[in-house]
C-alpha positions as CSV (number, residue, x, y, z in Angstrom):
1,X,42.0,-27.2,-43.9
2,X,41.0,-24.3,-42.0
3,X,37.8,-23.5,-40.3
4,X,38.7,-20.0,-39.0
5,X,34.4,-19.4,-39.0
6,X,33.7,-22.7,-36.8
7,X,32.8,-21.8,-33.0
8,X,35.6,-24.7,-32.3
9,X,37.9,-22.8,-34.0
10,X,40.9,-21.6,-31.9
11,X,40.5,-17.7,-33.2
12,X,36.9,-17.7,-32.0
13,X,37.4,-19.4,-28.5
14,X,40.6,-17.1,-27.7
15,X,38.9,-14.0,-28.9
16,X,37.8,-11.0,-26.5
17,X,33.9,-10.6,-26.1
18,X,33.3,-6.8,-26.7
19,X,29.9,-5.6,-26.4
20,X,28.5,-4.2,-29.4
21,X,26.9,-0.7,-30.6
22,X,23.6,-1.9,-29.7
23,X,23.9,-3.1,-26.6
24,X,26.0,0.2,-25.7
25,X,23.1,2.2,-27.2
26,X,20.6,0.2,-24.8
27,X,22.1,0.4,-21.7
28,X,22.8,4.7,-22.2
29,X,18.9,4.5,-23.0
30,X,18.1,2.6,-20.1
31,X,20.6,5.2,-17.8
32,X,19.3,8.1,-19.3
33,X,15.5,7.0,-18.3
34,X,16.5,6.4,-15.0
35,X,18.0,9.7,-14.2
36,X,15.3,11.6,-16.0
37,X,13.1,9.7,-13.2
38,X,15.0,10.0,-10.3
39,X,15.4,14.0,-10.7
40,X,11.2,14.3,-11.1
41,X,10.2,13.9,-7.7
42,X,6.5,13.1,-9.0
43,X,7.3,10.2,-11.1
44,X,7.4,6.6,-10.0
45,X,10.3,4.8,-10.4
46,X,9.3,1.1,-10.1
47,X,8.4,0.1,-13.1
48,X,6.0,-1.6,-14.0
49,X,5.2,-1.8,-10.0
50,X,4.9,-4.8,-8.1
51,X,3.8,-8.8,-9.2
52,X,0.6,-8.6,-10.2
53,X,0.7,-4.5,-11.0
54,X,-2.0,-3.6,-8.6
55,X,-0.3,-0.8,-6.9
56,X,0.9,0.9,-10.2
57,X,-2.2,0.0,-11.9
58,X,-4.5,1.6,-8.7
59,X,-1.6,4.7,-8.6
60,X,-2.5,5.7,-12.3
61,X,-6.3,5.5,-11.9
62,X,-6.0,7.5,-9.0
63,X,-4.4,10.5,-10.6
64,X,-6.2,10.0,-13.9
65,X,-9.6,10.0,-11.6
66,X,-8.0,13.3,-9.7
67,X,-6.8,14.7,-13.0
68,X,-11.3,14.7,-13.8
69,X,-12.2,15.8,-10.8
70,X,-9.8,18.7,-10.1
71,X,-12.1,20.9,-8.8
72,X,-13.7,19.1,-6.6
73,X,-11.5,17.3,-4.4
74,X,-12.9,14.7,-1.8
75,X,-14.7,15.3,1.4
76,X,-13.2,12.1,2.3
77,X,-10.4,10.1,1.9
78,X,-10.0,6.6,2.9
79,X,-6.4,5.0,2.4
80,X,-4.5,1.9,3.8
81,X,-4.8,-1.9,2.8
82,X,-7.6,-4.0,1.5
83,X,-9.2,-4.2,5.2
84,X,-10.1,-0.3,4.2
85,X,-11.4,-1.4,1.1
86,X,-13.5,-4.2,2.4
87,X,-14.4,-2.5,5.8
88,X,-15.8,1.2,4.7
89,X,-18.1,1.8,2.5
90,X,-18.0,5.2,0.8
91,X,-22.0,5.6,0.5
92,X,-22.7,4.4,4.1
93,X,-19.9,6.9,5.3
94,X,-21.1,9.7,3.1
95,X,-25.2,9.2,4.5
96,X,-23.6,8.5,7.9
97,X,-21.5,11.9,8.1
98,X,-23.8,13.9,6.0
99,X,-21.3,13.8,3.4
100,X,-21.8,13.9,-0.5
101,X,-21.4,10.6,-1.5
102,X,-20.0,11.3,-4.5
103,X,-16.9,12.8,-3.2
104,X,-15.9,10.2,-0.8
105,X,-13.3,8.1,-1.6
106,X,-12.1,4.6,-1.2
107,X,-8.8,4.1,-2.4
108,X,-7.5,1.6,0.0
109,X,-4.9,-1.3,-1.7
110,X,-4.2,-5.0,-1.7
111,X,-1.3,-4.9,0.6
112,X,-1.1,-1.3,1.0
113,X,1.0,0.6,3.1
114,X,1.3,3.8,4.7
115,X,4.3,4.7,2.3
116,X,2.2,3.7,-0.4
117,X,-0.5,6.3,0.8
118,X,2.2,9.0,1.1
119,X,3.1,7.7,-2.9
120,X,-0.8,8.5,-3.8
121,X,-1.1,12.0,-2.0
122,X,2.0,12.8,-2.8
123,X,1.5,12.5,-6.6
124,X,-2.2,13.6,-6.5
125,X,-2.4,16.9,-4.5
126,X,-6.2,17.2,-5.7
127,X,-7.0,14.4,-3.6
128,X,-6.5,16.7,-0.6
129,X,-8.2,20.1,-0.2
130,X,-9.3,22.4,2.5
131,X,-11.5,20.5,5.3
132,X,-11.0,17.0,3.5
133,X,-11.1,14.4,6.6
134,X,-8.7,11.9,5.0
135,X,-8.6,8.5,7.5
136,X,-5.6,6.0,7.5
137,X,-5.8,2.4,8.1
138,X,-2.5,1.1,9.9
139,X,-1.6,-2.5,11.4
140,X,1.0,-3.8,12.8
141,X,2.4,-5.6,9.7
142,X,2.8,-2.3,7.9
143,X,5.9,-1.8,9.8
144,X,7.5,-5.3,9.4
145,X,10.5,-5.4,7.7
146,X,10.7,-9.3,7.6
147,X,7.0,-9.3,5.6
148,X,7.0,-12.0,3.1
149,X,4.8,-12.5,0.8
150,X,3.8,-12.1,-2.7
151,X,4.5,-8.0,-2.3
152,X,6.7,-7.4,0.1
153,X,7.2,-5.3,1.3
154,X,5.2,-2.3,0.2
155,X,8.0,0.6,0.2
156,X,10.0,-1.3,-2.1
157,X,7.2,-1.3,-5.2
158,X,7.0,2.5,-5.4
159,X,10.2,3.7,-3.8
160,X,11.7,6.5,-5.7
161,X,15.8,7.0,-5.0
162,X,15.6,9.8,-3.0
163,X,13.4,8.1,-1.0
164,X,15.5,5.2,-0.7
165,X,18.4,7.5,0.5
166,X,15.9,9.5,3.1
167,X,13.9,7.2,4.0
168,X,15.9,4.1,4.6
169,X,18.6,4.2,7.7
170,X,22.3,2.7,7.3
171,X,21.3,-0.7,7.9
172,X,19.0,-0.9,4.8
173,X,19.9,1.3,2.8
174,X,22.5,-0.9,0.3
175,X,19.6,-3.3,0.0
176,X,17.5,-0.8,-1.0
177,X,19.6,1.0,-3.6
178,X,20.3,-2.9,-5.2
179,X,16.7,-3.1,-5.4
180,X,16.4,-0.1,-6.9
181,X,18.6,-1.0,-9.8
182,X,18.2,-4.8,-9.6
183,X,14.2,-4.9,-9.0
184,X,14.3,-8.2,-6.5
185,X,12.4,-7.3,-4.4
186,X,9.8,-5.6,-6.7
187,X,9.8,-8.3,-8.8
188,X,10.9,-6.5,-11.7
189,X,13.2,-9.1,-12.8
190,X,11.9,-10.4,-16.1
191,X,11.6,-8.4,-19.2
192,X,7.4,-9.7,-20.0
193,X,7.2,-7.8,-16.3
194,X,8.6,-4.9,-17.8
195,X,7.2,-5.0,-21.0
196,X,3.5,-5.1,-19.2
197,X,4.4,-2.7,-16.8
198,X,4.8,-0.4,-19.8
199,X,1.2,-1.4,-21.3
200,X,-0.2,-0.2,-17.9
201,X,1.5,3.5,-18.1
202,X,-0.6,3.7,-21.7
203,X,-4.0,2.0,-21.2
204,X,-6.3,4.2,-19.5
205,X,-9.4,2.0,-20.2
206,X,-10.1,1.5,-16.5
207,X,-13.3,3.0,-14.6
208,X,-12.3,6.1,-13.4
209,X,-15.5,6.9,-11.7
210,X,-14.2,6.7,-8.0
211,X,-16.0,3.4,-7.0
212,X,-14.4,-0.1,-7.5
213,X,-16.0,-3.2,-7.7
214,X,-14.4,-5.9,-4.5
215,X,-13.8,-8.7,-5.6
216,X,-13.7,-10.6,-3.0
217,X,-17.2,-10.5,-2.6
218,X,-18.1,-11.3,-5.9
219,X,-18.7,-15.4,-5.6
220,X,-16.0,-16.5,-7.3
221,X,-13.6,-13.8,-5.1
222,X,-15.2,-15.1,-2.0
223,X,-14.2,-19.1,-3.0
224,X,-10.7,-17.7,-3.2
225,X,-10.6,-16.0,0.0
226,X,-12.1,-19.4,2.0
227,X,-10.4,-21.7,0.2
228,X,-7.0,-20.1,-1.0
229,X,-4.2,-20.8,1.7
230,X,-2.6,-17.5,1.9
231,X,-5.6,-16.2,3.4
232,X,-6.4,-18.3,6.2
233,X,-6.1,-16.8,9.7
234,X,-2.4,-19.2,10.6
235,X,-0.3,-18.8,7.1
236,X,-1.3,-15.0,7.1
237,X,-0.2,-14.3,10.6
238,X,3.0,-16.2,9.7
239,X,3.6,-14.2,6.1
240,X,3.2,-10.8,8.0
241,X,4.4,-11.3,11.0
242,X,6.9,-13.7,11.3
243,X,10.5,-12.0,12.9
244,X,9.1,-9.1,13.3
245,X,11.8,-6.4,13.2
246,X,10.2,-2.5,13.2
247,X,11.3,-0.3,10.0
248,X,11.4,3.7,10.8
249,X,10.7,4.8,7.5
250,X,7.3,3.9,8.3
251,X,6.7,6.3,10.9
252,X,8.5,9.0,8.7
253,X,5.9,8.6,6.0
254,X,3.2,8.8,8.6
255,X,5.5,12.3,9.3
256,X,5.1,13.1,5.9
257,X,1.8,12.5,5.2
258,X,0.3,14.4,8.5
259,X,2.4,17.2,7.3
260,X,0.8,17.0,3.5
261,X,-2.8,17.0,5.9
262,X,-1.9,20.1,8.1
263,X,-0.4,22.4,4.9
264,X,-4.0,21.5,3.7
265,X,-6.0,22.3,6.5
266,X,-7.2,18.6,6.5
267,X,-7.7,16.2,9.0
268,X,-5.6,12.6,9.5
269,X,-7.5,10.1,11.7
270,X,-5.6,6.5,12.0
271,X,-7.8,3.8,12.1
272,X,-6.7,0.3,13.1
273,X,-9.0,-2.2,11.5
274,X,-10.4,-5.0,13.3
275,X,-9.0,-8.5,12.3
276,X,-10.7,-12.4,13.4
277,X,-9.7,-13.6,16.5
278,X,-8.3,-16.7,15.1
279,X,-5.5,-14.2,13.3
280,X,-4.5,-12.8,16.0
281,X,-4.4,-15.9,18.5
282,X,-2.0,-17.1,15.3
283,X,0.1,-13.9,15.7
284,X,0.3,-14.5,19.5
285,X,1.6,-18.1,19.3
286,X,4.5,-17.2,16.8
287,X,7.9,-16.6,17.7
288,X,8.1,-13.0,19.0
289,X,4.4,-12.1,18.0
290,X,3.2,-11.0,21.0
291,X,6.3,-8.7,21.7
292,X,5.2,-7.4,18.2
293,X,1.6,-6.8,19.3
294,X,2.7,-5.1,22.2
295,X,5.1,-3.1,20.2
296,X,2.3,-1.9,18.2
297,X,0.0,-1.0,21.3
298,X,3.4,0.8,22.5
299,X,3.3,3.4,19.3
300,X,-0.1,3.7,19.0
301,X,-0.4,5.2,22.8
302,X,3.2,7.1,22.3
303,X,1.5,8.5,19.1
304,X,-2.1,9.3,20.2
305,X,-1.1,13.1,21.5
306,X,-0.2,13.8,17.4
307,X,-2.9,12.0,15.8
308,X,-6.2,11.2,16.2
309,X,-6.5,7.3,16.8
310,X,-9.5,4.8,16.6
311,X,-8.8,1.6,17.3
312,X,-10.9,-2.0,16.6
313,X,-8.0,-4.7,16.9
314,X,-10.3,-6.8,17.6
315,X,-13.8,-7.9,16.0
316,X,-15.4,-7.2,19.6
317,X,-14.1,-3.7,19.7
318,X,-16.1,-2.5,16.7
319,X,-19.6,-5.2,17.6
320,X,-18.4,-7.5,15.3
321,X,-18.6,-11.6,15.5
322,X,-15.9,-13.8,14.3
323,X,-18.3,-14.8,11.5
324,X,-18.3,-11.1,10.1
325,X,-14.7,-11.8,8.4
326,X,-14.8,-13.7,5.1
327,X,-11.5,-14.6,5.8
328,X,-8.5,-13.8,8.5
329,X,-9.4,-10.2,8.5
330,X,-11.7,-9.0,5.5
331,X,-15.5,-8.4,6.6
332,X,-18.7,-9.6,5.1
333,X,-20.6,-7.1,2.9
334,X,-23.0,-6.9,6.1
335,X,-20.3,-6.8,8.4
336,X,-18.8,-3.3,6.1
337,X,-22.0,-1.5,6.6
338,X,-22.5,-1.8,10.4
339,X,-19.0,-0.8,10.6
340,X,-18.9,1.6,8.7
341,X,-21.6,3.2,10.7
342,X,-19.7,2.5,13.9
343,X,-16.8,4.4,12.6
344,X,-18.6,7.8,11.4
345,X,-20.6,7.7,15.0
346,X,-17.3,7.5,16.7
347,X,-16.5,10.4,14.1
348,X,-19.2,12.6,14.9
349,X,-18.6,12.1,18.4
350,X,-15.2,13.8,18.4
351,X,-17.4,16.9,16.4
352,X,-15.3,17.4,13.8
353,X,-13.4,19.5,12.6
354,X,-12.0,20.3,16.3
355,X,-10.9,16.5,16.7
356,X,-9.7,15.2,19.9
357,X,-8.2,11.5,20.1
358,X,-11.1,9.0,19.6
359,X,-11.1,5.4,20.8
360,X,-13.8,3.0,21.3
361,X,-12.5,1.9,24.2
């Protein structure tokens, strides 16, 4: 008797798998998208973005809130990671520099970069305009290439592929373009990823109003930040700063983005954000981290002739205590306002517009 339908029979297992119509018909989808992105230089490639879509999520709201307020850009700026979003406060800034406080804005990200920065100007051009004073926070970690943690590292979330190809030198480069179409990096490997990175691009239901609530000082956000490993002063120092190794595609989106600032007759100030001491005593005492501190130290001075630079690395730079951080390097509500203030006096001491380099020390 024969059993020519049976998976055990012999026809089946010596047959040739051929891939069918549909699954030709997906993948020509799925190459088409990809080139239709990667020839629009304003659309983002990493989809849905990273983990926990912040950085996609915060992208979108940015340009929808640009996109509403088109004609009227900011009279401030404020980009970089969540020590900018938990160390300036955009009404304290605004009363401080005699600014409307309704057009300064806080858009710094979990994680955030200075590529990712470059991603949100770069795709918003309302969020610059003639006279804004847009201030960058940088640290050290920004330019680690060896980051790891749950987003590292930034460029690799938002990365279009002609970036990837500028951007990225010879060394890199390959494992860049694999991420690009692999997504291992931007943990775009599983298709519920994908499938909510696509919900994001619709839903526009977020508060477009320019001012986000923290989190992390809401009681249950401040509970996680004491209590949650990953943000205590040792296993932070070690995620972002363990063998350090510099990346220069940092420094040429800093390029970039001053450019983007002088073609608008805006202003770039850097801004290194205090952290605890107990962070950077943990940086110091790993393998190679004061060599990376001192690196750090090295560019800001080589780069303080192009930019203007304010520097807190420490909590006693700015008047802070080591019991103004809720955590290795995010400050108390309290903490926020006094340095805010600090930062806008150091401002208005360098009489803007005609900047000079500033530094508190």
């Amino acid at each position: 008797m024969s059993f020519r339908s049976s998976i055990f029979s012999f026809d089946t297992l010596s047959a040739s798998l051929r891939p069918g119509r549909s699954v030709l018909l997906a993948l020509c989808i799925v190459a088409s998208m990809r080139i239709v992105l990667a020839l629009s230089s304003s659309s983002m490639i990493a989809l849905p973005g990273p983990t926990r879509g912040e950085m996609l999520r915060s992208i979108l709201n940015v340009e929808r809130f640009a996109r509403n307020h088109a004609n009227e850009p900011p009279q401030a700026l404020l980009l970089g990671s969540s020590r900018i979003e938990y160390g300036l406060l955009e009404d304290v800034f605004a009363a401080e520099c005699g600014l409307d406080s309704q057009r300064v804005l806080n858009l710094g990200l979990g994680g955030g970069s200075i590529y990712e920065a470059l991603v949100l100007v770069r795709r918003t051009p309302e969020l610059i305009g003639n006279g804004t004073l847009v201030v960058l926070g940088v640290d050290a970690w920004m330019f680690n290439e060896h980051r790891d943690d749950s987003i590292k590292p930034g460029f690799y979330r938002v990365a279009s592929l002609r970036d990837r190809l500028r951007l990225c030198g010879r060394g890199d480069r390959a494992y860049a373009l694999a991420d690009y179409l692999l997504g291992f990096v931007s943990a775009r490997r599983s298709a519920p990823q994908w499938l909510r990175g696509a919900w994001w691009l619709i839903d526009g239901q977020d508060d477009l109003s320019g001012r986000r609530t923290r989190v992390g000082w809401t009681e249950e956000g401040l509970h996680a930040m004491q209590t949650q490993a990953r943000f205590q002063p040792k296993n932070a120092a070690r995620s972002q700063m363990s063998s350090f190794a510099g990346i220069e595609r940092a420094a040429a989106a800093l390029g970039e983005l001053h450019a983007l600032c002088e073609q608008r007759a805006a202003t770039l100030v850097l801004l290194v954000p205090p952290a605890s001491d107990a962070y950077l005593t943990a940086v110091d005492a790993l393998p190679g981290g004061e060599a990376a501190q001192r690196w750090f130290r090295h560019w800001l001075a080589g780069i303080s002739k192009s930019y203007v630079v304010l520097r807190y690395e420490r909590g006693a730079d700015a008047g802070l205590a080591e019991s103004d951080f809720v955590d290795w390097a995010h400050l108390t509500r309290d903490a926020a306002q006094r340095f805010t203030r600090r930062v806008a006096s150091d401002l208005r001491a360098a009489r803007r517009p005609a900047l000079t380099r500033v530094s508190p020390r």
